[in-house]
C-alpha positions, 0 to 999 in steps of 0.5 A: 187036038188043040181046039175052041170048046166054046164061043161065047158071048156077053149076056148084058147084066147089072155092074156087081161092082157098085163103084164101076165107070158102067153100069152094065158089065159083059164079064158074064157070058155064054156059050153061043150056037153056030159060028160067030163072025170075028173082026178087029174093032177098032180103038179101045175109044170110039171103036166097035168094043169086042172083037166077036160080033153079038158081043158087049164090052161094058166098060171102054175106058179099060176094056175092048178094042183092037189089042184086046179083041179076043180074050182065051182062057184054057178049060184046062186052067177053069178046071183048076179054079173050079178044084181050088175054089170048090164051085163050078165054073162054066165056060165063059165064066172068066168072061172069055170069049173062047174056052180052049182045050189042048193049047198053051195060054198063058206060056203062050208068046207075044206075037204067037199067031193062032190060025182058027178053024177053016173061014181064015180066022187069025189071031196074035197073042197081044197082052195078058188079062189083068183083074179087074174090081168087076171080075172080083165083085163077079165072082165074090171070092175074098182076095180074089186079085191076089189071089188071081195074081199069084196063081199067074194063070191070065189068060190071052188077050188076042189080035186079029189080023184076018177076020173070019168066022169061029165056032165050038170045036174048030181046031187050033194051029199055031202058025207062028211062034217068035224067037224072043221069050216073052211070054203071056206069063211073063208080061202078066208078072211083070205088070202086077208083081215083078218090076224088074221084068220090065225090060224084057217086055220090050224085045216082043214088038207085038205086045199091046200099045197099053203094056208097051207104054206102061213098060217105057214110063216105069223105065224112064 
């Protein structure tokens, strides 16, 4: 059964990256007891930051808001970091807000619709993670961005379109698949290593303001 192994949230700590815009970082989180409530907050500028309440967005300029509300990254894929890297990694390490199990992630669609445990939680997929000098000073792995680039296993940011409580070991349900092939893979590719994918971004109407922008300007 596709399901959240953990809810997690930011335990608020000392920007590893000397260079960074903030001095606190909310890339290291835990795993939290009973349900958290999940609501849209607003713009990346001004809005309330993380989409889960008790959760903390250090650096707004880059991070947060409505299209990056809610970040998933599959146990699955932890467990191939942990077998490569060759040191533990606890859920919520990549700084995801939920830890899945048994769900696609990253060949999930753009605009797939995720229906969460039974408060009425829904999510969309919007755009893929991309690394940041943070998560690199975090983890302290050498070449960690290209390396994390090449591998081509981001993780999903998410949407919410109705808000609703989550908690460990609520099933997920994809309620929603698109017809177009553009996939959180896909989108990742494209952004940090394959141009010439840029063109099919924009037949997924869902895709972050950010990515869609980004996409329209190269192509210009």
């Amino acid at each position: 059964m596709a399901k959240v192994l953990s809810v997690n949230l930011a335990r608020p700590r000392t920007n590893p990256d000397p260079r960074a815009m903030s001095s606190l970082t909310g890339i290291d989180k835990i795993a939290a007891t009973g349900a958290v409530t999940v609501r849209a907050p607003g713009p990346m500028h001004g809005g309330l930051g993380s989409g889960l309440v008790g959760d903390t967005i250090g650096n707004r300029q880059f991070h947060g808001g409505d299209d990056q509300a809610v970040y998933a990254y599959a146990r699955e894929d932890l467990d191939g970091w942990e077998a490569e890297l060759q040191r533990p990694l606890s859920n919520g390490m990549f700084g995801e807000n939920l830890t899945t199990l048994g769900v696609e992630v990253t060949r999930a669609r753009i605009g797939e619709r995720w229906r969460v445990g039974t408060d009425g939680l829904l999510l969309e997929v919007s755009a893929p993670r991309t690394p940041c000098r943070t998560f690199v000073e975090f983890l302290n792995v050498r070449h960690w961005i290209k390396t994390f680039t090449q591998a081509g296993i981001p993780g999903a940011y998410f949407r919410v379109v109705t808000p609703g409580k989550v908690s460990a070991g609520d099933a997920i349900t994809v309620e929603h698949r698109p017809d177009h092939d553009v996939t959180i893979a896909l989108v990742f590719r494209a952004r940090m290593s394959e141009p010439e994918l840029l063109p099919r971004l924009l037949a997924a109407d869902a895709l972050s303001d950010e990515l869609k922008d980004y996409a329209r300007r190269r192509l210009a």
